[in-house]
C-alpha positions as CSV (number, residue, x, y, z in Angstrom):
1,X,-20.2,-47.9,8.4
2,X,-22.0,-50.8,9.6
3,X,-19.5,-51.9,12.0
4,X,-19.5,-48.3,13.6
5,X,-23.3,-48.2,14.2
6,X,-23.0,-51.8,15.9
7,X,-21.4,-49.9,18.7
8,X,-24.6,-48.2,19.4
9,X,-26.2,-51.8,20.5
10,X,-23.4,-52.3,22.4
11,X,-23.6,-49.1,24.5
12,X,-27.4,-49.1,25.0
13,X,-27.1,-52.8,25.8
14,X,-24.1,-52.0,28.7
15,X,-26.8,-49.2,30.1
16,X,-29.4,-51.3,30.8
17,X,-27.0,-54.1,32.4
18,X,-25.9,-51.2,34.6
19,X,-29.3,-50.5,35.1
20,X,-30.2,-54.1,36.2
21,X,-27.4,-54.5,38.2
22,X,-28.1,-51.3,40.1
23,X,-31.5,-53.0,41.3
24,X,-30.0,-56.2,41.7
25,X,-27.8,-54.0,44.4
26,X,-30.7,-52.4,45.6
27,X,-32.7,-55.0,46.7
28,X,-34.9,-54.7,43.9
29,X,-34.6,-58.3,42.9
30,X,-38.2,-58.6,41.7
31,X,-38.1,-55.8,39.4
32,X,-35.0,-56.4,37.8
33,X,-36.0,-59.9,37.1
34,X,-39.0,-58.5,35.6
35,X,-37.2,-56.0,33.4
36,X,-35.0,-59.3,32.5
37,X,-38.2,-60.9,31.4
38,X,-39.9,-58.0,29.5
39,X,-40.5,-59.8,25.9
40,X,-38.8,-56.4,24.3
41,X,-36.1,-56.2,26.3
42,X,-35.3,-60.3,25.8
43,X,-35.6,-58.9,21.8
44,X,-33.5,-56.0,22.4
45,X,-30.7,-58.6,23.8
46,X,-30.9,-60.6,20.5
47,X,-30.0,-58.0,18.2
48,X,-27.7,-56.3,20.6
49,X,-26.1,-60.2,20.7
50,X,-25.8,-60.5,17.0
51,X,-24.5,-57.0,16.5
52,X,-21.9,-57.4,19.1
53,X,-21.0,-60.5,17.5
54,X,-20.9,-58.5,14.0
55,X,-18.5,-56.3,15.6
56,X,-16.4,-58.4,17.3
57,X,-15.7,-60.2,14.1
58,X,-15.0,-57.5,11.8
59,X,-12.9,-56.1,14.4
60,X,-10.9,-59.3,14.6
61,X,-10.3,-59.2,10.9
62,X,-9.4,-55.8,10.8
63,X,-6.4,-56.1,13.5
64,X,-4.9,-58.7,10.8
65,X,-4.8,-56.2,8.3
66,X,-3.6,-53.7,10.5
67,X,-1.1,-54.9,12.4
68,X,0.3,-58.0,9.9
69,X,2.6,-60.5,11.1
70,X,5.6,-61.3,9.6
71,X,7.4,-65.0,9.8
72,X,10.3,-65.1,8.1
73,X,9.4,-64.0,4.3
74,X,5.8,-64.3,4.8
75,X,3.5,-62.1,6.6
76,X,0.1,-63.0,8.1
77,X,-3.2,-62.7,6.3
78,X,-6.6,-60.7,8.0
79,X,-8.1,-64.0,8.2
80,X,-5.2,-65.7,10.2
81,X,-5.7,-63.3,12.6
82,X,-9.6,-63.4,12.8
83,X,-9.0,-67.3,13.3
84,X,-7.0,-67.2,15.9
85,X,-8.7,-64.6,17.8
86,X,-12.0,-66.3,17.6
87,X,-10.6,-69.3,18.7
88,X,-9.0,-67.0,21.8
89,X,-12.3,-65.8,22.4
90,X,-14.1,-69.1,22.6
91,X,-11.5,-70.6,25.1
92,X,-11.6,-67.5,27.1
93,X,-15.8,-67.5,27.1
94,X,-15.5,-71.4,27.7
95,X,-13.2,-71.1,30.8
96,X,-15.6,-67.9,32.0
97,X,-18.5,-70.6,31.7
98,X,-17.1,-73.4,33.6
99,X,-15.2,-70.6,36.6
100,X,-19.1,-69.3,36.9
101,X,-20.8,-72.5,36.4
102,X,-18.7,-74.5,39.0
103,X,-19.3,-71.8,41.9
C-alpha cells in the first residue's frame, strides 16, 4: 500500500515541473527560478526524490517476481532482477549526466 501512495509524490512532483517549465517557456525566467528556490518547494523535492526512489525499487523487485527468468533448470530470483535493473538505471542516469553535462 505504500508503494501505491508513492505515486502520489510522483504526480504532484511532474505538475509542478510542468508548471516550471511553462514559465521557463514563457519568459518568466525569474519567477520560475524563484519557485525553484522556495525552501518548501526544495523540501517537497526531497521527499518526492526518496519516494520516487522507494518506488522505483520495489517496482524493480516486483518485475522479478513477476515475470521470472528461467535458464536452463533454474529460474531467476526478485532480487536478480532488482540488481540488474538498478544497475540499468544508473548507467542510463550516468550517460543522461555526461550527454547534458557535455553540452
Amino acid at each position: 500500500m505504500i508503494r501505491e501512495w508513492t505515486s502520489f509524490f510522483v504526480a504532484v512532483f511532474s505538475l509542478i515541473y510542468i508548471y516550471e517549465l511553462s514559465l521557463f517557456a514563457s519568459g518568466a525566467k525569474d519567477s520560475a527560478l524563484a519557485l525553484m528556490r522556495n525552501p518548501g518547494i526544495i523540501a517537497f523535492n526531497i521527499v518526492a526524490l526518496l519516494f520516487t526512489v522507494y518506488h522505483a525499487l520495489t517496482w524493480f523487485y516486483l518485475i522479478g517476481k513477476v515475470i521470472p527468468i528461467k535458464m536452463g533448470k533454474t529460474t531467476s530470483k526478485p532480487w536478480q532482477a532488482l540488481l540488474v535493473n538498478i544497475v540499468l538505471l544508473l548507467t542510463i542516469s550516468y550517460a543522461v549526466i555526461q550527454i547534458l553535462v557535455l553540452r
